[in-house]
C-alpha positions as CSV (number, residue, x, y, z in Angstrom):
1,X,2.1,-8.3,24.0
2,X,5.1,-6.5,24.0
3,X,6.0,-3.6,22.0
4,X,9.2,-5.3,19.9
5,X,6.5,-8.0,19.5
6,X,3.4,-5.6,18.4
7,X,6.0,-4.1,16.1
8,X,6.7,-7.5,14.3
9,X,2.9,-8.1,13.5
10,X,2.5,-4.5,12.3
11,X,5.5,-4.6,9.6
12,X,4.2,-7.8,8.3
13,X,0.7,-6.3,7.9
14,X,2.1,-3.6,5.8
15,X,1.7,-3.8,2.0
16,X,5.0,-3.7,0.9
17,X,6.1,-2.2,-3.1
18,X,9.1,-3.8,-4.0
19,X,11.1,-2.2,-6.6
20,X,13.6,-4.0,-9.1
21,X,15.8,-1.5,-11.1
22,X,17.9,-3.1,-13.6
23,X,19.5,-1.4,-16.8
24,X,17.2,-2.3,-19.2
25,X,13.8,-2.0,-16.9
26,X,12.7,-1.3,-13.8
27,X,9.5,-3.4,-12.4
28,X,7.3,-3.3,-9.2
29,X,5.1,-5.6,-7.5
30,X,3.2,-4.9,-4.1
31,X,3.0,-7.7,-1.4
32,X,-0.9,-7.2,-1.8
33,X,-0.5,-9.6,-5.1
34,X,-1.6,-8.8,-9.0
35,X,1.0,-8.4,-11.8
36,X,3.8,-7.2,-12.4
37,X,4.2,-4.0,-13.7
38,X,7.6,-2.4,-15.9
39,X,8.8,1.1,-17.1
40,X,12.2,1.4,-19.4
41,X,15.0,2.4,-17.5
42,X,18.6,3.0,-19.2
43,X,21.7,5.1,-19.3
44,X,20.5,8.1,-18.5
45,X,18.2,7.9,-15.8
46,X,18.0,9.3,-12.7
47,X,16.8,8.8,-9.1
48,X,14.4,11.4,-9.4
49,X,13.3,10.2,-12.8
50,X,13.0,6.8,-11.7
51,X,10.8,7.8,-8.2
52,X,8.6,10.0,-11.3
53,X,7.7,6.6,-13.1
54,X,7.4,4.1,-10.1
55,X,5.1,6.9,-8.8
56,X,3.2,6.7,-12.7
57,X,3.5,2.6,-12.6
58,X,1.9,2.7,-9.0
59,X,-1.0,4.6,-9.8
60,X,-4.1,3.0,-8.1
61,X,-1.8,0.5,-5.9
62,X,-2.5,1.1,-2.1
63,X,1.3,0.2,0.1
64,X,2.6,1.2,3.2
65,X,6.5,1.0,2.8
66,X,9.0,0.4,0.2
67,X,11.4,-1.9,-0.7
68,X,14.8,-1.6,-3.4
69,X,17.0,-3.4,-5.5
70,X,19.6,-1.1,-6.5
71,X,22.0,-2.3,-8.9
72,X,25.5,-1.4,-7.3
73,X,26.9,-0.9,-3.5
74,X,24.8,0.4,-0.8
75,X,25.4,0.8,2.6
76,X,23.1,2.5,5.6
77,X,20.1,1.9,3.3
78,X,21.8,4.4,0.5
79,X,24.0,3.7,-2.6
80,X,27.2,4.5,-2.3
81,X,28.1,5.0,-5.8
82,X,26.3,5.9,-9.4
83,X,25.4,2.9,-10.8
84,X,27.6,2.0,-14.2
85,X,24.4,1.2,-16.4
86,X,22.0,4.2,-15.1
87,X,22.4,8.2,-14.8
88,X,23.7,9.9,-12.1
89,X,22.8,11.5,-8.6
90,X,22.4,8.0,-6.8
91,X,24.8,8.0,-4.3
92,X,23.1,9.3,-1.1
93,X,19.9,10.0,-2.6
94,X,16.9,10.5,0.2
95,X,14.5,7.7,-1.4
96,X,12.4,7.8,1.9
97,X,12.2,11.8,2.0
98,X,11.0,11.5,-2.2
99,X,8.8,8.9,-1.5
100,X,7.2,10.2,1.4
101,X,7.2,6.7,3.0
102,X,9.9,4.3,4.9
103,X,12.5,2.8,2.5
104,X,14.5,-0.2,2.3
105,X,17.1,-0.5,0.2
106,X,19.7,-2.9,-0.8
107,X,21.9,-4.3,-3.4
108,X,20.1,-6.1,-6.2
109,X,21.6,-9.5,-6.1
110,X,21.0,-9.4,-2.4
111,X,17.3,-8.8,-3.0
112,X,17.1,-11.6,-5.2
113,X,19.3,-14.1,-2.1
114,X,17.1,-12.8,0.0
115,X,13.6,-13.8,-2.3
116,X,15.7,-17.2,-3.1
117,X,17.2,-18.2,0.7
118,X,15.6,-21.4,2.2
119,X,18.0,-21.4,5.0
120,X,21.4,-22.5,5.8
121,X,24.4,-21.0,3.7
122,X,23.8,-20.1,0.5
123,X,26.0,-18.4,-2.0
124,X,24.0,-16.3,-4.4
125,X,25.3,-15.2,-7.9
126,X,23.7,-13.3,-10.9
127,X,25.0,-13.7,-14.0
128,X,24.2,-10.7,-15.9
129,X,25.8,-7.6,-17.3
130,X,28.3,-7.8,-15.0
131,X,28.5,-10.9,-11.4
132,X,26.1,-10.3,-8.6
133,X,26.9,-12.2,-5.5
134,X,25.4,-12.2,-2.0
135,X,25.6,-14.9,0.7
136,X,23.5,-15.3,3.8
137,X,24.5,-17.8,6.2
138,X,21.8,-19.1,9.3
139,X,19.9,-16.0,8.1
140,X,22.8,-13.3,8.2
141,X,22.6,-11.9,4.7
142,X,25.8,-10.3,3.6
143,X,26.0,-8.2,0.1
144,X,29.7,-9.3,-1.8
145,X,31.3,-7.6,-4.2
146,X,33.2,-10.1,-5.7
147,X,32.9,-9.1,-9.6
148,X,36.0,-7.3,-9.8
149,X,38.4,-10.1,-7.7
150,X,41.1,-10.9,-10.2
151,X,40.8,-14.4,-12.0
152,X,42.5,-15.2,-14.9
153,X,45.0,-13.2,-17.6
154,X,44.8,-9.9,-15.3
155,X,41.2,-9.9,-16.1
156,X,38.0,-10.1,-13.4
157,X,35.6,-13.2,-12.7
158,X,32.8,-10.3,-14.0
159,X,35.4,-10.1,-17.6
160,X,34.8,-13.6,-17.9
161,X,31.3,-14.3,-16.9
162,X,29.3,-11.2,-17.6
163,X,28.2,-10.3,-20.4
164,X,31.5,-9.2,-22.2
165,X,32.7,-12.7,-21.4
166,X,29.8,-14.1,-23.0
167,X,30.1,-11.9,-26.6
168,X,33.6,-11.9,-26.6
169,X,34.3,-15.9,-26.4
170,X,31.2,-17.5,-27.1
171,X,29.2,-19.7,-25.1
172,X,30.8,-22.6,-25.1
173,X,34.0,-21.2,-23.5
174,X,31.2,-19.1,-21.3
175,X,29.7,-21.8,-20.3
176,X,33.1,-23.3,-18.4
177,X,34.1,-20.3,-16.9
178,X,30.9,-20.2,-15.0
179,X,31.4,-24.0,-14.0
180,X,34.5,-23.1,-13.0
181,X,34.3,-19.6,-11.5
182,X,31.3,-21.5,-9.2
183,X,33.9,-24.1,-8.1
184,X,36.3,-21.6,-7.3
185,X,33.8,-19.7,-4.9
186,X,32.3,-22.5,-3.2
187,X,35.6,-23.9,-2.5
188,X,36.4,-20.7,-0.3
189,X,33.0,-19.8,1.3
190,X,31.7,-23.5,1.9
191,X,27.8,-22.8,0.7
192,X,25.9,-25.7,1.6
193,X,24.1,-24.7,-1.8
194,X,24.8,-22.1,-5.0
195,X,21.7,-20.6,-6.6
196,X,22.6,-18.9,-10.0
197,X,20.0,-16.3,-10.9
198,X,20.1,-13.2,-13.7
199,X,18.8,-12.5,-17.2
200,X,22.1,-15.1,-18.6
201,X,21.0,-18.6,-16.3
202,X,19.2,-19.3,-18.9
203,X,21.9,-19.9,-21.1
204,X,22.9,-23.3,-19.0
205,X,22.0,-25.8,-19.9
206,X,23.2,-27.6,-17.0
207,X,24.1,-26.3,-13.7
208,X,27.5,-26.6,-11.9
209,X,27.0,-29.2,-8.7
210,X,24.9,-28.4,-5.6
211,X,23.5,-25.6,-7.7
212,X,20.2,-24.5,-8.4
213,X,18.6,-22.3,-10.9
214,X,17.4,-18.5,-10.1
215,X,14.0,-16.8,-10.9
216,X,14.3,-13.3,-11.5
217,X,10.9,-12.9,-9.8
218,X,12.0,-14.2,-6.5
219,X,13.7,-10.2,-6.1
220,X,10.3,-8.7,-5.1
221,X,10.1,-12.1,-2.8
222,X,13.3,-10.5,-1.2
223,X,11.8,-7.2,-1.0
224,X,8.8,-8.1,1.0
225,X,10.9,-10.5,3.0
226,X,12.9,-7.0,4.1
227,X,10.1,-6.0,6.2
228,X,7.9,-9.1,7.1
229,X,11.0,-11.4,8.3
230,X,12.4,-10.4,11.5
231,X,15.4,-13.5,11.4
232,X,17.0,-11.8,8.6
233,X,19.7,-9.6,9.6
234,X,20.8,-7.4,6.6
């Protein structure tokens, strides 16, 4: 057996924690199964406050390595910036060195493409405070940051279908912007399918065409997938 081969088998034996920080919560899961489990998060917290309570939430679980959804940019396996919704001292933070243990990191929407992707091209997009978006195409997954593109009125697609958009013009007029900020995007990347995850999909009632709905679950799905599936490229 060879040794890039040996290597495969051993990360997908390892019992993987995937983490899932959002602004309201953040919520683990090992690869080794059980529930869920969920600490308050919010505008004040920190990296090192947030290792303090995955450390508290982990208590008694047995893993090997580490996986991140980190709600903002990252790049080299670091964020780049403070997230908007959380405290600060992010950017650059040495997860692996405060764990003690290897560490994967990526955007959160791409954690949740990643738990989602069933091959092909797929254009990922989480409707939720803001517009998460990731694509992977023939298992290449790329992170976009396409919240901030200008739409309509000098305003953002993420003005119009995050949550601002949503509780400053209703749902109805909600509603359409996402059926048409959807048809706008596949238009220009060609998905052969659009899965629309994050804490708002529920407030479809139908989906735009070609489209599927998200689970928020399928993010520690991505995590695990980080280490155990050596097609991805990331």
């Amino acid at each position: 057996m060879s040794k890039a081969v040996k290597q495969t088998v051993a990360d997908a034996e390892k019992i993987v924690l995937s983490i899932d920080i959002g602004g309201s919560h953040v919520k683990i899961l090992t690869s080794a199964g059980g529930e869920e489990r969920r600490t308050d998060s919010g505008p004040d917290l920190t990296p090192q406050q947030m290792i303090d309570k995955v450390k508290t939430l982990a208590d008694g679980l047995s893993y090997d390595v580490v996986s991140m959804g980190y709600p903002g940019p990252v790049n080299h396996n670091r964020p780049v910036t403070d997230p908007a919704n959380l405290g600060k001292g992010w950017a650059g933070f040495d997860f692996a060195g405060a764990f003690g243990k290897p560490v994967k990191v990526v955007n959160d929407a791409m954690m949740q493409a990643i738990g989602s992707y069933e091959g092909g091209r797929m254009l990922f997009l989480g409707l939720g405070t803001g517009l998460g978006a990731a694509m992977i195409a023939d298992n290449v997954a790329q992170p976009m940051e396409l919240a901030h593109l200008p739409y309509k009125k000098g305003m953002s697609f993420e003005d119009y279908v995050g949550e601002r958009g949503l509780e400053k013009r209703g749902k109805k007029k909600w509603r359409k912007s996402v059926f048409d900020v959807v048809d706008r995007l596949r238009a220009a990347l060609q998905p052969d399918y659009v899965v629309i995850g994050g804490g708002n999909v529920d407030k479809l009632d139908e989906l735009p065409a070609d489209s599927r709905r998200g689970d928020n679950t399928r993010a520690f799905e991505g995590g695990f997938r980080l280490w155990r599936d050596k097609a991805l490229i990331v």
